[in-house]
C-alpha positions as YAML, in Angstrom:
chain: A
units: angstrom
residues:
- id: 1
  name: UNK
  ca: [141.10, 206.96, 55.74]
- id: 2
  name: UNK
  ca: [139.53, 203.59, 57.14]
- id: 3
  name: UNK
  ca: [135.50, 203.71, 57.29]
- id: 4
  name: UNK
  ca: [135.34, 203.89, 60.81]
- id: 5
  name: UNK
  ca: [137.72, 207.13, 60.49]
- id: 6
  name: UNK
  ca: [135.58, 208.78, 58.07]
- id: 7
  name: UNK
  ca: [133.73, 211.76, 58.87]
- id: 8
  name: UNK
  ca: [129.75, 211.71, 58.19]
- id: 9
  name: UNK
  ca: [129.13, 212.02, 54.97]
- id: 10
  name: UNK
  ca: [125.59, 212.89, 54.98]
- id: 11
  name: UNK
  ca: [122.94, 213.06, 57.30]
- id: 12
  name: UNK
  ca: [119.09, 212.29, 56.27]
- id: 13
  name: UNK
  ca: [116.21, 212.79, 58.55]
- id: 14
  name: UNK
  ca: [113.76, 209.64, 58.03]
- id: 15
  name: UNK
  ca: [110.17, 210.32, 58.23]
- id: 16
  name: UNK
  ca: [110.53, 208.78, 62.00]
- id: 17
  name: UNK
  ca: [112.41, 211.94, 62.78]
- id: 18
  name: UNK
  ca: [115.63, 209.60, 62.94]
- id: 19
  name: UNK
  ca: [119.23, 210.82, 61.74]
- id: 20
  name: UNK
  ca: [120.84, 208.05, 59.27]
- id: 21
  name: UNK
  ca: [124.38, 208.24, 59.23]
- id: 22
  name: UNK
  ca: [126.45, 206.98, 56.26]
- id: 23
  name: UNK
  ca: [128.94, 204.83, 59.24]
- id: 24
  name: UNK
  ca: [126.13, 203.55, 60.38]
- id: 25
  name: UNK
  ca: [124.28, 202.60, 57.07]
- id: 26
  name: UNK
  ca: [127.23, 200.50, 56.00]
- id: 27
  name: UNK
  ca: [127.56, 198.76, 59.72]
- id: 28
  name: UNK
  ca: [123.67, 197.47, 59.62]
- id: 29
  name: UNK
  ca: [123.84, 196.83, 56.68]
- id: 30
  name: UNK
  ca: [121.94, 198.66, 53.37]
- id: 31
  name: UNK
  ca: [119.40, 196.16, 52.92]
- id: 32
  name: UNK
  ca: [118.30, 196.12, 56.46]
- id: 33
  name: UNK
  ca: [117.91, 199.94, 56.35]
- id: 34
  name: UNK
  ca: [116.05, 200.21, 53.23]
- id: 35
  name: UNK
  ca: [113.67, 198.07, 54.69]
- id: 36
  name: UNK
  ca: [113.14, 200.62, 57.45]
- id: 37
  name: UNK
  ca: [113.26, 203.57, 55.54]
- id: 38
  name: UNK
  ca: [113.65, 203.29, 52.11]
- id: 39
  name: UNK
  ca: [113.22, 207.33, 51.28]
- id: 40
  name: UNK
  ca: [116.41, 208.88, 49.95]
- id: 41
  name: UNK
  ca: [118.73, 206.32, 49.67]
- id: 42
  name: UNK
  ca: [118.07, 206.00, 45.62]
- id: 43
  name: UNK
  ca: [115.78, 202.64, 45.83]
- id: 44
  name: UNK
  ca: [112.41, 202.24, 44.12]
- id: 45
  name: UNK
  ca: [109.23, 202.59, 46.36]
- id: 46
  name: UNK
  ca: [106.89, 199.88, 47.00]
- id: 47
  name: UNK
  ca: [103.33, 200.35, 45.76]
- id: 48
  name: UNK
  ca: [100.57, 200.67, 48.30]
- id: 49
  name: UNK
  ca: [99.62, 197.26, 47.02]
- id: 50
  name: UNK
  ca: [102.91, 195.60, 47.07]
- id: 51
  name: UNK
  ca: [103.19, 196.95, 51.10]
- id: 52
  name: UNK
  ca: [99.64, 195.38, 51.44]
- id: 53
  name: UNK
  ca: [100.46, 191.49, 50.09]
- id: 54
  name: UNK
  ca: [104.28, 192.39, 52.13]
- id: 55
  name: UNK
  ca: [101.85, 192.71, 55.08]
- id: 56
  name: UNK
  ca: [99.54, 189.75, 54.47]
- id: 57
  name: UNK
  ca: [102.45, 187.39, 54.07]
- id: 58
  name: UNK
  ca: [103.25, 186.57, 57.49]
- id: 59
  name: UNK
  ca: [103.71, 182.98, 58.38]
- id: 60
  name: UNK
  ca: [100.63, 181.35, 59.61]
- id: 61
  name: UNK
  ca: [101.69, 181.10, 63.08]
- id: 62
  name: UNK
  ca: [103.12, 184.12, 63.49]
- id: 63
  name: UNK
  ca: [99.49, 185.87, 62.03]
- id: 64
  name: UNK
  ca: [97.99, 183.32, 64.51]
- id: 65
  name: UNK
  ca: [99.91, 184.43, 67.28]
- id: 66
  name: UNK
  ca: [99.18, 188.26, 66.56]
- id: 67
  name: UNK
  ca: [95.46, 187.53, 66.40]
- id: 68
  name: UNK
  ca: [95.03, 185.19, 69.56]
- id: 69
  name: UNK
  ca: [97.30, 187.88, 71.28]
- id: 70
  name: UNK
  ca: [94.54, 190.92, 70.22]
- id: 71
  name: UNK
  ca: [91.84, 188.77, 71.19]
- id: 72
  name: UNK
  ca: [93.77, 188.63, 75.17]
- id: 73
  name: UNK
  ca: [94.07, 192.66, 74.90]
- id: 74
  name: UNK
  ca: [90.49, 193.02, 73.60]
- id: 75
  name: UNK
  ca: [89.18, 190.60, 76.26]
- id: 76
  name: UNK
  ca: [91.20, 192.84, 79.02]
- id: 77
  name: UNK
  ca: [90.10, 195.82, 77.70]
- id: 78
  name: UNK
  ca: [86.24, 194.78, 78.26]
- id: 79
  name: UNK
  ca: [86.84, 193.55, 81.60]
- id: 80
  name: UNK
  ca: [85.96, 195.99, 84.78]
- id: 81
  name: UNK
  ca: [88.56, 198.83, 85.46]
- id: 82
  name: UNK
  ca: [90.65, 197.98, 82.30]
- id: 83
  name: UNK
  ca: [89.92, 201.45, 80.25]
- id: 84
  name: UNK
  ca: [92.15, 201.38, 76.69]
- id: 85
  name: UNK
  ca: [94.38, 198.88, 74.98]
- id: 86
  name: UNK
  ca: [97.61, 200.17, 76.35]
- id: 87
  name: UNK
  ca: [96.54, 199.56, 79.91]
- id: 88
  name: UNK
  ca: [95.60, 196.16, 79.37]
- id: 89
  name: UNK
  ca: [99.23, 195.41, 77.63]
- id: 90
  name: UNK
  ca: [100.55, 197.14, 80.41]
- id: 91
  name: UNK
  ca: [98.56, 194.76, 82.88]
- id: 92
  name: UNK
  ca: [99.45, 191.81, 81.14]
- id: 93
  name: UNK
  ca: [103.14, 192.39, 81.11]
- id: 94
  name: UNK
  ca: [102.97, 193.21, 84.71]
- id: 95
  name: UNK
  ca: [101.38, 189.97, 85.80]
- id: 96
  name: UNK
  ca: [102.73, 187.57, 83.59]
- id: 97
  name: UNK
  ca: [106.08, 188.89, 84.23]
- id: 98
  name: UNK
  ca: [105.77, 188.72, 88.54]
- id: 99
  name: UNK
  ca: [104.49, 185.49, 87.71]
- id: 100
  name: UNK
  ca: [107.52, 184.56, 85.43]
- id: 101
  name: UNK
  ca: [109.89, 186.00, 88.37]
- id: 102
  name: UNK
  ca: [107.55, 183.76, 91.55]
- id: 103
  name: UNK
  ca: [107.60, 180.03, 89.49]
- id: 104
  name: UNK
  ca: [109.96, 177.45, 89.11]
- id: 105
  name: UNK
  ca: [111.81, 177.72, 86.29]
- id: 106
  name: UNK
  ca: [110.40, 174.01, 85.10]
- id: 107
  name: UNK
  ca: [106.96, 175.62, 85.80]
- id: 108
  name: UNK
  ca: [107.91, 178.28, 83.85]
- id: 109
  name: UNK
  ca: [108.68, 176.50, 80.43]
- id: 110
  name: UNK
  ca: [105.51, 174.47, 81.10]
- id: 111
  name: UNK
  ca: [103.24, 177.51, 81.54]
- id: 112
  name: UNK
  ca: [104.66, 179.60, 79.26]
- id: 113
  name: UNK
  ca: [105.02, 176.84, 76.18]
- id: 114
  name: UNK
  ca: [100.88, 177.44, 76.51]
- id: 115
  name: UNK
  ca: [100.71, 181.24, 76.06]
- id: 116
  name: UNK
  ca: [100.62, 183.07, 72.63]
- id: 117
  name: UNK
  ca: [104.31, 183.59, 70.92]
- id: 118
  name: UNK
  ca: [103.62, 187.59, 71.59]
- id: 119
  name: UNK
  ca: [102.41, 187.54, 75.18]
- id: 120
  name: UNK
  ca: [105.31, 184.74, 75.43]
- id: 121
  name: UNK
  ca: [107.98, 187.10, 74.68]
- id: 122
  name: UNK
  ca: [106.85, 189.48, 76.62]
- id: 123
  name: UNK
  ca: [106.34, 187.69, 79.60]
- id: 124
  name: UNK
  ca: [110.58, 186.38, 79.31]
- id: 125
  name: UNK
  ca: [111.64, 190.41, 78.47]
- id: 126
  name: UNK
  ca: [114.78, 191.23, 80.76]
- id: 127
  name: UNK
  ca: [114.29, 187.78, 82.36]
- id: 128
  name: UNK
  ca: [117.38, 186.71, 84.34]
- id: 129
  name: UNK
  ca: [116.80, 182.92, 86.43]
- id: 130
  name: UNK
  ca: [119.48, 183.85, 88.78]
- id: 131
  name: UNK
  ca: [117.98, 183.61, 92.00]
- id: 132
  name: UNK
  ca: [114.59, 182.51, 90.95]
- id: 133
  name: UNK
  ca: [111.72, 181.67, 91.97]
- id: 134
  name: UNK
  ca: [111.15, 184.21, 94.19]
- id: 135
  name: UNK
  ca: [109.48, 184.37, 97.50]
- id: 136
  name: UNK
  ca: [106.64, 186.12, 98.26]
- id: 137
  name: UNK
  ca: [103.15, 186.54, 99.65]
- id: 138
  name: UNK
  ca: [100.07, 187.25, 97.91]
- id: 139
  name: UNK
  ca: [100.55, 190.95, 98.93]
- id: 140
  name: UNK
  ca: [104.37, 191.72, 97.65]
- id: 141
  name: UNK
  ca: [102.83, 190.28, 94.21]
- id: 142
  name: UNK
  ca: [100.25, 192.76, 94.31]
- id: 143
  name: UNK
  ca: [103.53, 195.24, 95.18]
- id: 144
  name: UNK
  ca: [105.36, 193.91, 92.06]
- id: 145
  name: UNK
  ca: [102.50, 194.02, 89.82]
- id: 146
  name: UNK
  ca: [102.66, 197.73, 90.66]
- id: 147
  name: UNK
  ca: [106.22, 198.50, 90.72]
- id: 148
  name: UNK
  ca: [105.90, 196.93, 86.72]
- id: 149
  name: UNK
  ca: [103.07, 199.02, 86.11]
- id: 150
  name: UNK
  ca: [105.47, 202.37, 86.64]
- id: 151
  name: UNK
  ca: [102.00, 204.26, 86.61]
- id: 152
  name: UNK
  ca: [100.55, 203.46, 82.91]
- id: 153
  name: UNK
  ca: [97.53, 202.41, 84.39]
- id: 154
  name: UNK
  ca: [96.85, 205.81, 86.51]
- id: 155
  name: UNK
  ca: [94.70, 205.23, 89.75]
- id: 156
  name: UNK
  ca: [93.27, 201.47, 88.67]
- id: 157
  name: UNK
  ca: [94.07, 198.77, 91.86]
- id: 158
  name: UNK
  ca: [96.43, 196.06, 90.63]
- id: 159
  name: UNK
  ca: [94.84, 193.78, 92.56]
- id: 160
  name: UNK
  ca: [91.83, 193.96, 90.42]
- id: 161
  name: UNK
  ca: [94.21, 194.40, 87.10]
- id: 162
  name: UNK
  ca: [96.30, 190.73, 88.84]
- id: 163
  name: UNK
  ca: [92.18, 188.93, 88.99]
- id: 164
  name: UNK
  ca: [91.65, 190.50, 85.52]
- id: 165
  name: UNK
  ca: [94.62, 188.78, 83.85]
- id: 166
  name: UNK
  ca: [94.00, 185.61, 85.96]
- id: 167
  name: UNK
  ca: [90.88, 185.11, 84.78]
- id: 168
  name: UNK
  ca: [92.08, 185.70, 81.34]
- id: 169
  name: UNK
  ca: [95.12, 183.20, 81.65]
- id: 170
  name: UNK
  ca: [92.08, 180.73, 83.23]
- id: 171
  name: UNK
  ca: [90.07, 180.87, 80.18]
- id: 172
  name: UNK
  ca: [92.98, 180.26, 77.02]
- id: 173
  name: UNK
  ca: [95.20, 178.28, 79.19]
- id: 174
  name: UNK
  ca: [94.24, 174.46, 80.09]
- id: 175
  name: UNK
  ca: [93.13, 173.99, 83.63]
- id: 176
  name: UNK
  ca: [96.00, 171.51, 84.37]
- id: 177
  name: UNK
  ca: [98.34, 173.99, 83.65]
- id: 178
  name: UNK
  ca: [96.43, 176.61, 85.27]
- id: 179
  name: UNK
  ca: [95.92, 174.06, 88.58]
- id: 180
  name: UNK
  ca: [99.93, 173.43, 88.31]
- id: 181
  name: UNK
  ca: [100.43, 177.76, 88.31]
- id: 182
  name: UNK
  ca: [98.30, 178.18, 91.23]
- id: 183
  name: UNK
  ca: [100.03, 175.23, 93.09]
- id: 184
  name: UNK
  ca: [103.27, 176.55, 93.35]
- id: 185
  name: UNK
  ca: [101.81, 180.12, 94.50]
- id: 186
  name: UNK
  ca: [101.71, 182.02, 98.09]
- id: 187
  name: UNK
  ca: [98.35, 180.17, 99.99]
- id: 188
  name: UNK
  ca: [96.94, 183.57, 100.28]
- id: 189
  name: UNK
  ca: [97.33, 184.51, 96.30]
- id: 190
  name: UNK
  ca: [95.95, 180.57, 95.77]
- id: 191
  name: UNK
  ca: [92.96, 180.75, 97.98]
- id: 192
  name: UNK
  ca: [92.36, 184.51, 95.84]
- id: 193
  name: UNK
  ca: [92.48, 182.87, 92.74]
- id: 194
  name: UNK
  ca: [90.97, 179.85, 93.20]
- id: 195
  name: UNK
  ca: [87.58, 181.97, 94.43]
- id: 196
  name: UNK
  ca: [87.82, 184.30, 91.75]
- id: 197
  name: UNK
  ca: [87.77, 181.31, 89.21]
- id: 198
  name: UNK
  ca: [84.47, 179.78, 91.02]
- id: 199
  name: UNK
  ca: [82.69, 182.89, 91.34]
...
């Protein structure tokens, strides 16, 4: 019978809880599985040391971009209202994606071209330019910020999570870009931002 055709012919729970079926092993692809799991499928097991220099061999800007990203979070995380890690990724990806979704898209490349490969990524997930920029006041931003949110940050204000991230984005990004940002922004969210940055 063709592969496709073929019924299961084993099943394997990885230490992830995940099923691994043989159809599916051979359409990723072996090597990209072992990789993953490695258990079970008859391959020899890195050493702890061998995983250790696998992890310390990142590219230098890709390390670089992982540690300038950690020092955003850790920032965040020491910042007023901001209470664990995961609520200041969840912060970040709120604002820097209603931001994404409220600037030109020339704006955009400009801005973003300045932020760290990680929080770049994150800030273009699910992006779609049709229609874009949006409209809106300084108010339905606050609104969006929350709508991203979805609750991970329990009972904290998203305005004070949007002034957080600002004045994050004000210290590691240069002030002409910053200047350019605020420029194409609602005069209400401007006039915010611009006193939060001289206070």
């Amino acid at each position: 019978m063709p592969p496709d055709k073929t019924p299961i012919e084993f099943t394997m729970e990885a230490p992830s809880g995940y099923v691994i079926m043989e159809p599916i092993r051979r359409r990723l692809g072996e090597l990209a599985l072992l990789g993953k799991f490695g258990r079970g499928l008859g391959t020899r097991h890195k050493r702890p040391q061998d995983r250790e220099e696998a992890r310390m061999s990142y590219p230098h800007n890709v390390q670089g971009a992982l540690n300038t990203f950690q020092e955003w979070i850790v920032e965040l995380t020491e910042m007023d209202g901001i209470r664990s890690p995961e609520e200041a990724y969840s912060a970040l990806r709120a604002v820097l994606q209603t931001l994404r979704d409220r600037m030109p898209v020339e704006e955009l490349a400009q801005f973003s071209a300045q932020l760290p490969m990680i929080a770049r990524g994150i800030m273009f997930e699910g992006w779609d330019p049709t229609g874009k920029p949006e409209k809106f006041d300084m108010q339905e931003f606050v609104d969006a910020v929350r709508r991203k949110l979805a609750g991970k940050c329990g009972d904290i204000d998203p305005l004070s999570l949007v002034q957080n991230v600002f004045s994050t984005l004000d210290v590691h990004v240069s002030k002409g870009e910053m200047d350019d940002v605020r420029g194409v922004m609602p005069r209400d969210l401007k006039a915010m931002w611009s006193q939060r940055q001289n206070s």
